[in-house]
PADO-667889 format. One record per residue (C-alpha): residue number from 1; residue in one letter; x, y, z. Coordinates in nm, 3 decimals. Each point is the difference from the previous one (the first is absolute). Last residue first. Example, Ala and Ser with C-alpha at 12.3 -4.5 7.8 and 13.67 -1.06 7.14 Angstrom:
<recs>
    i  aa        x        y        z
    2   s    1.367   -0.106    0.714
    1   a   -0.137   -0.344    0.066
</recs>
This chain:
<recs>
    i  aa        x        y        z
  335   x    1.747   -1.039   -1.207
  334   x    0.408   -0.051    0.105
  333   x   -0.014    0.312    0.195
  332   x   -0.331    0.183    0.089
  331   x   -0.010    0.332   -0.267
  330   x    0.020    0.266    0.201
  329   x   -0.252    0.228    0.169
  328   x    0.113    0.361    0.062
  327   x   -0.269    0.191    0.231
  326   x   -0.027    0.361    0.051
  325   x   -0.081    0.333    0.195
  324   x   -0.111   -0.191    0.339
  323   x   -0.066    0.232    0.291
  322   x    0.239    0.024    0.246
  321   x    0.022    0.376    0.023
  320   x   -0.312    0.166   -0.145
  319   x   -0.152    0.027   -0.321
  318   x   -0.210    0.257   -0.263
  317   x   -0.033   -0.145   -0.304
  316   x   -0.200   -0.309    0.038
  315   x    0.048   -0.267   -0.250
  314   x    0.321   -0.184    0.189
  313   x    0.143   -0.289   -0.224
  312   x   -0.003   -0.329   -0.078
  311   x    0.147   -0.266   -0.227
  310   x    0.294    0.229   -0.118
  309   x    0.196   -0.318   -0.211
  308   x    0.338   -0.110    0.075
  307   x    0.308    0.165    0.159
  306   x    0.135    0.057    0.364
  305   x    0.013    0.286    0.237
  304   x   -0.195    0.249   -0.217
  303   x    0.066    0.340    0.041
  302   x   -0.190    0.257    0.203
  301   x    0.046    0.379   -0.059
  300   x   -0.071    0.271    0.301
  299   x   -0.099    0.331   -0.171
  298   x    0.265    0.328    0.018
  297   x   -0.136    0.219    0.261
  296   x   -0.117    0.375   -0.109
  295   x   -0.342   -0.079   -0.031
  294   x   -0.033   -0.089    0.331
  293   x   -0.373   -0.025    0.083
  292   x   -0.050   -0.210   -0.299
  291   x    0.289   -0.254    0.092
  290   x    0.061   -0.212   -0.251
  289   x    0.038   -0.365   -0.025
  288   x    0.166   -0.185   -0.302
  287   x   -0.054   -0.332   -0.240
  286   x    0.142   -0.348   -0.045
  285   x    0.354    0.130   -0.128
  284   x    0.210   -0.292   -0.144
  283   x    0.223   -0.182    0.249
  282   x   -0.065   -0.320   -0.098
  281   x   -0.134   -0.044   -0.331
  280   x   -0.410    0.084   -0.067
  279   x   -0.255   -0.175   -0.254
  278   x   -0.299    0.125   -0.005
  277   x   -0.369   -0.094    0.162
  276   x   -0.104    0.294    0.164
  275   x    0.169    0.289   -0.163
  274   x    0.297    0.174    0.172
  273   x    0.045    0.325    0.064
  272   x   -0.202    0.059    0.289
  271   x   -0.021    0.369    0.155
  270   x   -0.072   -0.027    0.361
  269   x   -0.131    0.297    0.193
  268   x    0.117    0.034    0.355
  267   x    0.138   -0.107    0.302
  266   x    0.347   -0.237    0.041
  265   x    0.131   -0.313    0.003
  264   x   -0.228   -0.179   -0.270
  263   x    0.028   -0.386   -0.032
  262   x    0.152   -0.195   -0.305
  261   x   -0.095   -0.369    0.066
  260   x    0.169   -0.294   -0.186
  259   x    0.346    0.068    0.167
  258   x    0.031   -0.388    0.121
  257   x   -0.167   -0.222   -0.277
  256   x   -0.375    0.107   -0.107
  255   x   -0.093   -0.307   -0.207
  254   x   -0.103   -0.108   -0.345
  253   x   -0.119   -0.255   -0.233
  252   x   -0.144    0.168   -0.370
  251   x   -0.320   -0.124   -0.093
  250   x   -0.073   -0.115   -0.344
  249   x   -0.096    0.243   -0.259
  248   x   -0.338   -0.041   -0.174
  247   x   -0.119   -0.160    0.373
  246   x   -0.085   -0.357   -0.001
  245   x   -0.320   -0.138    0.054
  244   x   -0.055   -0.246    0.269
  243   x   -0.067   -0.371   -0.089
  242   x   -0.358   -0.047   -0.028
  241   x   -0.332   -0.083    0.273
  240   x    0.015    0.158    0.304
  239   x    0.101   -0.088    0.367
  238   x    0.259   -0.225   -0.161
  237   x    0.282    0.236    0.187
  236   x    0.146    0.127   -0.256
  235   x   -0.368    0.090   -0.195
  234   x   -0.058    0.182    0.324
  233   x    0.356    0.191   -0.020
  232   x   -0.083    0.086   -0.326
  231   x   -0.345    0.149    0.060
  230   x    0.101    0.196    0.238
  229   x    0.352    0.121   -0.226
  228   x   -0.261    0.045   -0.298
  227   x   -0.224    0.309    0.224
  226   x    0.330    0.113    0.111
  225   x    0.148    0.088   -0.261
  224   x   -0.281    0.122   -0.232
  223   x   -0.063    0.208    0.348
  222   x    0.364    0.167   -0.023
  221   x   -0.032    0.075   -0.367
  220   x   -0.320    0.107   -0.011
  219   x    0.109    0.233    0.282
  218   x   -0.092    0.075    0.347
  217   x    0.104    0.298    0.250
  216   x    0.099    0.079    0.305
  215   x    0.378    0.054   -0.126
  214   x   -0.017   -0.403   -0.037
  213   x    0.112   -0.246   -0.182
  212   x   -0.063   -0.390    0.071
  211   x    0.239   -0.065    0.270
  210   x   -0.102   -0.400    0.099
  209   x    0.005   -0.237    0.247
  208   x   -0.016   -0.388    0.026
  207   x    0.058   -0.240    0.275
  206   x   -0.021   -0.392    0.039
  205   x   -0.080   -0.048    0.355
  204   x    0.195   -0.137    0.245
  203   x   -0.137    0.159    0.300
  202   x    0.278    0.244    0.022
  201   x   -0.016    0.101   -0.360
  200   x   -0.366    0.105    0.012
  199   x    0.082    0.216    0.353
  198   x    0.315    0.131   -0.189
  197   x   -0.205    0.095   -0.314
  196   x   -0.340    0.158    0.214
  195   x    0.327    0.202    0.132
  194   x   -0.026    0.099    0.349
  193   x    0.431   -0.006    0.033
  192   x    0.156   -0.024   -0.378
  191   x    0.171    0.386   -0.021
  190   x    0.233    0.063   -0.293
  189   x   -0.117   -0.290   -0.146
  188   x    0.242   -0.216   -0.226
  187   x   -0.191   -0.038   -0.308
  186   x    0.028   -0.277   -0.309
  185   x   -0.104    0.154   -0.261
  184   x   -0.223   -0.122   -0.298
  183   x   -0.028    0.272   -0.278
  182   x   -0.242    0.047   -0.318
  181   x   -0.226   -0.178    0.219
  180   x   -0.053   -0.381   -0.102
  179   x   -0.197   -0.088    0.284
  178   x    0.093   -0.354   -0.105
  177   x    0.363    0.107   -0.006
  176   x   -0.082    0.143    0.384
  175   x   -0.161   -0.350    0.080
  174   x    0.339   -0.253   -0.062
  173   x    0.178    0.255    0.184
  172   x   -0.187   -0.068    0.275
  171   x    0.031   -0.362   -0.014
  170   x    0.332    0.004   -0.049
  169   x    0.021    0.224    0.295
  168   x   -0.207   -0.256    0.226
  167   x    0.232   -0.268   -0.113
  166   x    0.282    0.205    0.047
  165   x   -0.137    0.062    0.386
  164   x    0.246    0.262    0.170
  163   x   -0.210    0.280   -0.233
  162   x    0.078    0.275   -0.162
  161   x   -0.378    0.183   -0.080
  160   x   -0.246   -0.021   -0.323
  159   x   -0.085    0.329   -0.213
  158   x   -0.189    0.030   -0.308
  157   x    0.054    0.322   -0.135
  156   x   -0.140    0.303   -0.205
  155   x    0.263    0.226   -0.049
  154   x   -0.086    0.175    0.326
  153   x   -0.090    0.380    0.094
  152   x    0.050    0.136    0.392
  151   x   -0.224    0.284    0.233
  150   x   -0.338   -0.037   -0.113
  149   x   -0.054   -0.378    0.010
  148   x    0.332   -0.235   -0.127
  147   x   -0.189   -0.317   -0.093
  146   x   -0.121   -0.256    0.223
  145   x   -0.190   -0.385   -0.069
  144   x    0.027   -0.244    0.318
  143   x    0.006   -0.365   -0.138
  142   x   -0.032   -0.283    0.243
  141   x    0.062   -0.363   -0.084
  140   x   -0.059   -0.319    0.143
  139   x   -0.332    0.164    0.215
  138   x   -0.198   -0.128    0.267
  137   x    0.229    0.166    0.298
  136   x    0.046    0.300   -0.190
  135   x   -0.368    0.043    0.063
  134   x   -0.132   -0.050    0.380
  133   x    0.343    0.121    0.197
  132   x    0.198    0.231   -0.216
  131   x   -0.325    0.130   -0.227
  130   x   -0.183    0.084    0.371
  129   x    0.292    0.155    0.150
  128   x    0.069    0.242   -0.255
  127   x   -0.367    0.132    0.012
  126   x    0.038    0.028    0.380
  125   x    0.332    0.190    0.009
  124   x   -0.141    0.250   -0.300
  123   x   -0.332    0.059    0.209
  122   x    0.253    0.034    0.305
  121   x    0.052   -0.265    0.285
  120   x   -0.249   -0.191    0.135
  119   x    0.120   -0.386   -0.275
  118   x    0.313    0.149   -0.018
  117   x    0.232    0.050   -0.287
  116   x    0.255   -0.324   -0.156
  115   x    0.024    0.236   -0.227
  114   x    0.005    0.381    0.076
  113   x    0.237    0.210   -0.297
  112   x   -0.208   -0.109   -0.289
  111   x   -0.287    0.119    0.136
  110   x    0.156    0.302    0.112
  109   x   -0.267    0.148    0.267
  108   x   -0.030    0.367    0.039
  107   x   -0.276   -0.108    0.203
  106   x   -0.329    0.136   -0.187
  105   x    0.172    0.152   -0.245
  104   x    0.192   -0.337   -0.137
  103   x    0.303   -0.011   -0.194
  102   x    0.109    0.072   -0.369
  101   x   -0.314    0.261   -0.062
  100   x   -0.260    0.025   -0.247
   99   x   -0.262    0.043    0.320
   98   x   -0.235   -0.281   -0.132
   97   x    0.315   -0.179   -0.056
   96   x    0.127    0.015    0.336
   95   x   -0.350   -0.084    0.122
   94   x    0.047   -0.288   -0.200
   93   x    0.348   -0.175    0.140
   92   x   -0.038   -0.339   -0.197
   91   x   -0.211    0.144   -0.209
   90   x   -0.004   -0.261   -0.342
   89   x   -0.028   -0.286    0.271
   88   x   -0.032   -0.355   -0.218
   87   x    0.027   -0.357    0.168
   86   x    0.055   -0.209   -0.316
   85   x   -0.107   -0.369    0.024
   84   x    0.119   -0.253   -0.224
   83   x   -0.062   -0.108   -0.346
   82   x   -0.264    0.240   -0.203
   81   x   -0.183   -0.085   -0.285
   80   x   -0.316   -0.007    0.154
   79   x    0.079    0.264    0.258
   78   x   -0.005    0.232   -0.321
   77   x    0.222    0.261    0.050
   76   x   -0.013    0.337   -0.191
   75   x   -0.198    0.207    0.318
   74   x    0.316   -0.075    0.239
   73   x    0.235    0.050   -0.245
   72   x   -0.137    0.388   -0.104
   71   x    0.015    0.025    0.388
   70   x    0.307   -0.083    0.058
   69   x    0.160    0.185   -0.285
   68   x   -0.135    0.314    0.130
   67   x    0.116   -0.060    0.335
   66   x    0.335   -0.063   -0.108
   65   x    0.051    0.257   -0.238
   64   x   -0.125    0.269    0.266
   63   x    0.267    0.130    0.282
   62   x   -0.065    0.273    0.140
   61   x   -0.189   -0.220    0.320
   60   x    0.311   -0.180    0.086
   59   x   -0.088   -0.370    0.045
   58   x   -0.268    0.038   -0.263
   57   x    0.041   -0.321   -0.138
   56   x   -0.019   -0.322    0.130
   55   x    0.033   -0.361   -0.140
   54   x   -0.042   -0.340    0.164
   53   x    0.083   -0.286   -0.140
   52   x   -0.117   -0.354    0.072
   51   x    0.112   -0.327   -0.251
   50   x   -0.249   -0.173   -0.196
   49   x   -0.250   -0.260    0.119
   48   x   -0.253    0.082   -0.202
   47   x   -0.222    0.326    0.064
   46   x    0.037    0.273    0.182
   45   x   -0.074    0.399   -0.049
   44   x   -0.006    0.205    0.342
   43   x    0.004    0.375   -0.017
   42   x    0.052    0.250    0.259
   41   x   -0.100    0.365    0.056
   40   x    0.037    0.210    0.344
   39   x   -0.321    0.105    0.163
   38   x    0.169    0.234    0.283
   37   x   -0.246   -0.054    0.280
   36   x   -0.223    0.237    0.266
   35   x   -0.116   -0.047    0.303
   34   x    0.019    0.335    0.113
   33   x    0.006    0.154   -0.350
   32   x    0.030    0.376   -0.073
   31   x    0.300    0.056    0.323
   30   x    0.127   -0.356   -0.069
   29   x   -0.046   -0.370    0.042
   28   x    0.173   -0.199   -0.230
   27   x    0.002   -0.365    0.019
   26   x    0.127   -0.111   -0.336
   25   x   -0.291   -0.261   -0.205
   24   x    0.221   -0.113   -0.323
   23   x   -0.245   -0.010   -0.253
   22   x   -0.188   -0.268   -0.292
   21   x    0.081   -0.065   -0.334
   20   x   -0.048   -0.385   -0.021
   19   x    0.059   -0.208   -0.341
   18   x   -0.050   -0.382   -0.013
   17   x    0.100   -0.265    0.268
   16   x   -0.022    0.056    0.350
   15   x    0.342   -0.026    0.241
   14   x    0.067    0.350    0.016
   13   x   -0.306    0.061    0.150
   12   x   -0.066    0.407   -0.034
   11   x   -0.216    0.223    0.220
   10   x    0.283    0.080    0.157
    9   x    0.093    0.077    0.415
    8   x    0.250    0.192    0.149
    7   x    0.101   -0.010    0.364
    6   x    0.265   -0.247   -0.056
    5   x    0.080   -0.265    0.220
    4   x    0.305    0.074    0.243
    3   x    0.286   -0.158   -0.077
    2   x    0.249    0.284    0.009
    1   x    0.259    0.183   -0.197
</recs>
């Protein structure tokens, strides 16, 4: 963490009425480009004297309902009839993206793993630096869209943290029925340190995430959910016009309780048996790993540790010790 000024500079002013789609200007000299830059999109819409949120997407580059849904948004508002200012990055972590990977090839660079960053460190470090000290500092609310990229799949979620602050969680929880994903889950990180969502929290900010599918894919189903949870959360907020439409069936409150994650012990090729989405009991078998170059070895089976609803699980066959295999989500008590 530092105060140091950031080396980046916009051709944005966030404080100008109207509609602005300008670029993130990323010093990055390099072997074809000596004085070269990473152009990085970023919208500005404002008018009114609504409330500030800024919303990324693109975190993880494999990772697409968000940045698609950002960008259909961004070209549906009219600034007219707009309340507020939305700071808008649908590529958050774009040369990730252009490489359809989770993390950066240039640096190897976890976006979501480097907040506070550094204004000289990394391409990753200094794009993480500049949204922690010149934009989360403008905004009320900040909403980071995800979904499960090639490795993990999601029943398409809205997902809010456990907070100290009950008026921040209220508040929170208050959003994700907005969203009005088929579930809202409250998440207990497995690791929270260089989140964009611990950074956001720390400063007081009003935070939102989601898990909108995945398996490196998109569906109508996953971007019809997305696509009305954006504009639901700005119709929430009074940043547009309406009350927020509700979903056909209304969103189920959850949360991943102690023995929530299933994670692999061994090598080898992973034979789910569970479908995304169903209804599992404690103890009931989640799925196996064999072990192709030992035919003869009886398969390692993993149960689930409590019951509830399979809200994740792996999509890649082949995995490795440690790797995630499944998550249970439960329905949140008293909801």
């Amino acid at each position: 963490m530092t105060s140091e000024r950031s080396m980046i500079g916009t051709t944005v002013d966030y404080n100008a009425d109207g509609k602005q789609f300008g670029h993130l200007m990323v010093p990055n000299s390099r072997n074809e480009s000596a004085w070269g830059t990473l152009m990085l999109p970023i919208v500005c819409i404002r008018n009114g004297d609504g409330p500030t949120m800024l919303l990324t997407g693109g975190n993880h580059g494999d990772e697409y309902e968000g940045p698609l849904a950002i960008l259909k948004l961004l070209r549906r508002i009219d600034p007219a009839r707009f309340n507020g200012r939305l700071i808008a990055m649908p590529a958050l972590n774009l040369p990730a993206m252009r490489a359809d990977a989770r993390i950066s090839p240039i640096d190897n660079g976890n976006m979501n793993r480097s907040f506070p960053g550094h204004p000289r460190g990394t391409i990753t470090q200094r794009i993480a630096h500049y949204v922690w000290s010149e934009l989360m500092p403008l905004a009320d609310c900040v909403i980071d869209l995800h979904s499960g990229g090639h490795s993990l799949n999601f029943v398409p979620s809205a997902v809010m943290h456990e907070l100290d602050d009950k008026d921040m969680m209220a508040r929170a929880e208050a959003a994700l029925r907005a969203f009005g994903a088929p579930i809202s889950l409250q998440l207990k990180e497995l690791d929270a340190v260089g989140m964009l969502d611990t950074a956001a929290e720390e400063m007081g900010k009003l935070f939102i995430s989601t898990e909108l599918g995945g398996a490196a894919m998109v569906t109508p189903e996953t971007v019809g959910v997305t696509d009305r949870g954006l504009d639901n959360l700005l119709k929430h907020f009074g940043m547009l016009e309406g009350e927020p439409t509700p979903p056909e069936q209304p969103t189920r409150m959850m949360n991943t309780p102690d023995g929530a994650f299933t994670m692999s012990t061994a090598d080898g090729l992973y034979e789910p048996v569970v479908e995304l989405g169903e209804e599992v009991e404690a103890g009931q078998l989640l799925g196996r790993v064999h072990f192709v170059e030992e035919p003869e070895r009886e398969p390692v089976e993993f149960h689930a540790a409590i019951g509830g609803v399979l809200y994740s699980r792996r999509v890649q066959g082949w995995t490795a010790r440690g790797d995630t295999l499944a998550v249970v989500a439960r329905d949140l008590p008293g909801a």
